[in-house]
C-alpha positions as CSV (number, residue, x, y, z in Angstrom):
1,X,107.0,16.3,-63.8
2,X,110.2,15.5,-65.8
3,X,109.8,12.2,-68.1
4,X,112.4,10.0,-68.6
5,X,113.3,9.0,-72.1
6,X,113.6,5.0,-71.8
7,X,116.0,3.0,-73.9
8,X,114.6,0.3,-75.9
9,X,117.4,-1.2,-78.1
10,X,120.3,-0.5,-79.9
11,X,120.7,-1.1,-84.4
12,X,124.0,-1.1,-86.0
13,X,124.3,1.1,-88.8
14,X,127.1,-0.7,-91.4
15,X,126.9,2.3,-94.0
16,X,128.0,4.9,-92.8
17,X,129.1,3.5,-89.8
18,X,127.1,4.0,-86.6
19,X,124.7,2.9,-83.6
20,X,121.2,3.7,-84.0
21,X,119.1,4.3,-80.3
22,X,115.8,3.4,-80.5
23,X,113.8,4.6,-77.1
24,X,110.8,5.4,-75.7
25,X,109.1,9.3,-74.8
26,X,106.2,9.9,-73.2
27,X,103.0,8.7,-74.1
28,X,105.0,5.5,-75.3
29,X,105.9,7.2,-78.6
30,X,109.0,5.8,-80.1
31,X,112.1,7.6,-81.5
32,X,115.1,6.8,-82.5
33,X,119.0,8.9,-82.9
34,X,121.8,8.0,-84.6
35,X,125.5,8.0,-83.0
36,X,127.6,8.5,-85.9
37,X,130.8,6.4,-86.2
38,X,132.2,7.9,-89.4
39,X,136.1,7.8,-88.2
40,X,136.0,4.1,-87.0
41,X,138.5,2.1,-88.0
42,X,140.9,-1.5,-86.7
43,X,142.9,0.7,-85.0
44,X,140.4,2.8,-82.8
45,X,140.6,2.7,-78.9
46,X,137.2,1.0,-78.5
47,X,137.1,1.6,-74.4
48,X,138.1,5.2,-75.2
49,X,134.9,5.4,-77.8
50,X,133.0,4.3,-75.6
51,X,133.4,6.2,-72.6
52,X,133.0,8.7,-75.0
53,X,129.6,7.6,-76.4
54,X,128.5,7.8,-72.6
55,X,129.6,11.2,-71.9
56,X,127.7,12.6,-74.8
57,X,124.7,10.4,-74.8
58,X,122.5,10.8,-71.6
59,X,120.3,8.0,-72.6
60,X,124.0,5.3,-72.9
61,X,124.6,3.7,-68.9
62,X,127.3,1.9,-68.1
63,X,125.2,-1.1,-68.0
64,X,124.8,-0.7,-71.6
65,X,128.6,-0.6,-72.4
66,X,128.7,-4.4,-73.4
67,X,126.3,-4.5,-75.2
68,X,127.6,-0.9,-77.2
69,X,131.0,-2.7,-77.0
70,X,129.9,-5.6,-78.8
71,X,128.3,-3.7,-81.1
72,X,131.2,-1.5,-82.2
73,X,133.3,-4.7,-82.7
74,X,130.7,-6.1,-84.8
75,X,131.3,-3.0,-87.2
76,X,135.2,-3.3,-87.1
77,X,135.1,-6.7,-88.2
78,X,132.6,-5.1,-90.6
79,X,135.0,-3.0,-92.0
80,X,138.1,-4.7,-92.1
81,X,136.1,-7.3,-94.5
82,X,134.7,-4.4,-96.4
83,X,138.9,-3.5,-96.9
84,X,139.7,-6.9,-98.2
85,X,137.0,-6.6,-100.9
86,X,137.7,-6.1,-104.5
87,X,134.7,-4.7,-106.9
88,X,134.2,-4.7,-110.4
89,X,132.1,-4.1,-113.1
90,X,129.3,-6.9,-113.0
91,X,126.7,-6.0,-115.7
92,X,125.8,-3.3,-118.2
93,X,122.2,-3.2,-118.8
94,X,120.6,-0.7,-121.4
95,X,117.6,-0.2,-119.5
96,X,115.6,2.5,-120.5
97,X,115.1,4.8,-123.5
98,X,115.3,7.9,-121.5
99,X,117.8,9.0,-119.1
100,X,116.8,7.1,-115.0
101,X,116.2,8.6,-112.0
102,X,116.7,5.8,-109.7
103,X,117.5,2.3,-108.6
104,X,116.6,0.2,-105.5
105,X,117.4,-3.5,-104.5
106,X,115.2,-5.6,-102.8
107,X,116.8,-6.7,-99.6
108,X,118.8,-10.3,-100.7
109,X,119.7,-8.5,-103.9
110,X,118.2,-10.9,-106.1
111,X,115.8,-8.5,-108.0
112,X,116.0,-4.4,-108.3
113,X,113.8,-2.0,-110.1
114,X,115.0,1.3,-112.0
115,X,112.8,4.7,-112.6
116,X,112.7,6.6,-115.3
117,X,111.7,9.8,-117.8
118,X,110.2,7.4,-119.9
119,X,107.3,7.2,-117.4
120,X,108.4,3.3,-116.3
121,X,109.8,1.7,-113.4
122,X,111.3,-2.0,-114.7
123,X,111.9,-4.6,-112.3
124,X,115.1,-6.7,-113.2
125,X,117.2,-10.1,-111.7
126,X,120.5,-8.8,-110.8
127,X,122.0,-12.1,-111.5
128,X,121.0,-12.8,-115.4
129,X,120.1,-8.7,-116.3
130,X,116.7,-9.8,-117.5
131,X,113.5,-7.4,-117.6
132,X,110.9,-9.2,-115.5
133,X,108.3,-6.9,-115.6
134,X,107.5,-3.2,-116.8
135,X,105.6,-1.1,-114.6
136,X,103.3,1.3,-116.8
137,X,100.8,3.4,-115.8
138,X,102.2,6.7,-114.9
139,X,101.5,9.9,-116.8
140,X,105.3,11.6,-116.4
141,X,108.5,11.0,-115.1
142,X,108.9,7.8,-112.4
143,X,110.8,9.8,-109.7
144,X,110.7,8.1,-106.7
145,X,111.0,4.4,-106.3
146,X,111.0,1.1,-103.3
147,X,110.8,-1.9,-102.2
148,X,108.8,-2.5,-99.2
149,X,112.0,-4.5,-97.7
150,X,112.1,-6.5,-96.0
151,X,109.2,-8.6,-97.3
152,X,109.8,-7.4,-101.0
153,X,106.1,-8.4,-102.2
154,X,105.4,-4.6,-103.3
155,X,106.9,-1.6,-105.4
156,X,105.9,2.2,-104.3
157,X,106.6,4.4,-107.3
158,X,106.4,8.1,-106.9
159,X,105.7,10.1,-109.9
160,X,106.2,13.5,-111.4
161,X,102.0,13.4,-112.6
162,X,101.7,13.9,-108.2
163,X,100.6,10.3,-108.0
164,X,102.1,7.4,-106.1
165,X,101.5,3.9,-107.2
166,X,101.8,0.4,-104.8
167,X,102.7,-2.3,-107.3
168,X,103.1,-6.3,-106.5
169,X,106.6,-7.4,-107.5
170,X,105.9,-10.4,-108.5
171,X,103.0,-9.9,-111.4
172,X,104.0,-6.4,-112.2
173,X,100.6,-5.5,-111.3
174,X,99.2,-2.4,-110.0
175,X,97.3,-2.6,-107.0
176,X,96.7,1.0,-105.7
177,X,96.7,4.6,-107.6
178,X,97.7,6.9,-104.3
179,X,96.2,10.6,-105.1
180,X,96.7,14.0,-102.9
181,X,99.5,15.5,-104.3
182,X,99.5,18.9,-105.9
183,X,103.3,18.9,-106.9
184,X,105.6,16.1,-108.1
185,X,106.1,13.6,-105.6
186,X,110.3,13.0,-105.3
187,X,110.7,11.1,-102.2
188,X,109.1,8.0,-100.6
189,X,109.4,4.9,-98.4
190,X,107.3,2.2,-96.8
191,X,107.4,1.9,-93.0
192,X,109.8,-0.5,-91.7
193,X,106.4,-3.2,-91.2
194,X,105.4,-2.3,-94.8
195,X,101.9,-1.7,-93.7
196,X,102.3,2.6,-94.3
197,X,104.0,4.7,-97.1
198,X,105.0,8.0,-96.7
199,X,105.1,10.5,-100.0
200,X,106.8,13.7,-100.4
């Protein structure tokens, strides 16, 4: 018996550009690919990109073509904003003693944490550059480091002493010490519902 995939929706990727598929195997499992749209620009034929996106993508019908359309005119305007933009330098912050490893924003932007070799994540407001809290607890180098976007009540920090540690943003508290690891832990992310973290 030959199962067919079933499309569930469609997510626009704005960086780098592209159309995320979300659908559904058998035994209800969901998956997801990405159509990469790394040559879009103003100019592209849309209608040609599309009936292109169809011919390589079994699970795209032409009943989904306006929704895809819409979709891929969404990211033009996307990008011809992005092309009007002008950036600059905004803030220097001295944040940590030691050299950091990494930096996340929570997902308005409002507050973003930084890892380090000193052994600390620090959780800062963008807007004003002030330290709100200091995360201390780890026994080595703060590696790996997130927001659970998009609620951006909690802080997963992944550690080069092979623990993981679930923080609350808010107090700076530390709620859970995750143990398992026999290696450093460089990699991490909470599931989309925040209700799982993955550690690698």
């Amino acid at each position: 018996q030959v199962w067919k995939m079933k499309l569930k929706r469609f997510l626009v990727r704005y960086y780098p550009p592209g159309i995320v598929l979300e659908y559904e195997r058998k035994g209800g499992a969901l998956e997801s690919k990405s159509i990469d749209l790394l040559n879009l620009s103003p100019d592209s034929d849309v209608e040609r990109l599309l009936e292109h996106i169809q011919t390589e993508e079994p699970l795209v019908t032409e009943k989904h073509k306006p929704i895809l359309r819409g979709l891929v005119f969404k990211l033009i305007d996307k990008l011809e904003v992005n092309n009007s933009q002008r950036f600059g330098l905004f803030k220097v912050l001295r944040a940590h003693i030691l050299p950091l490893t990494n930096c996340a924003f929570n997902k308005n932007g409002s507050r973003f944490i930084t890892g380090s070799y000193d052994r600390t994540c620090r959780v800062w407001d963008t807007a004003t550059g002030e330290e709100l809290h200091t995360l201390e607890g780890h026994k080595n180098v703060v590696y790996a480091i997130a927001f659970n976007n998009p609620y951006g009540d909690k802080i997963v920090t992944g550690s080069f002493d092979k623990t993981a540690k679930i923080w609350d943003s808010h107090t700076g508290q530390c709620l859970y010490t995750l143990k398992g690891h026999t290696a450093e832990i460089v990699c991490l992310a909470f599931s989309p519902q925040g209700t799982l973290v993955v550690t690698g």
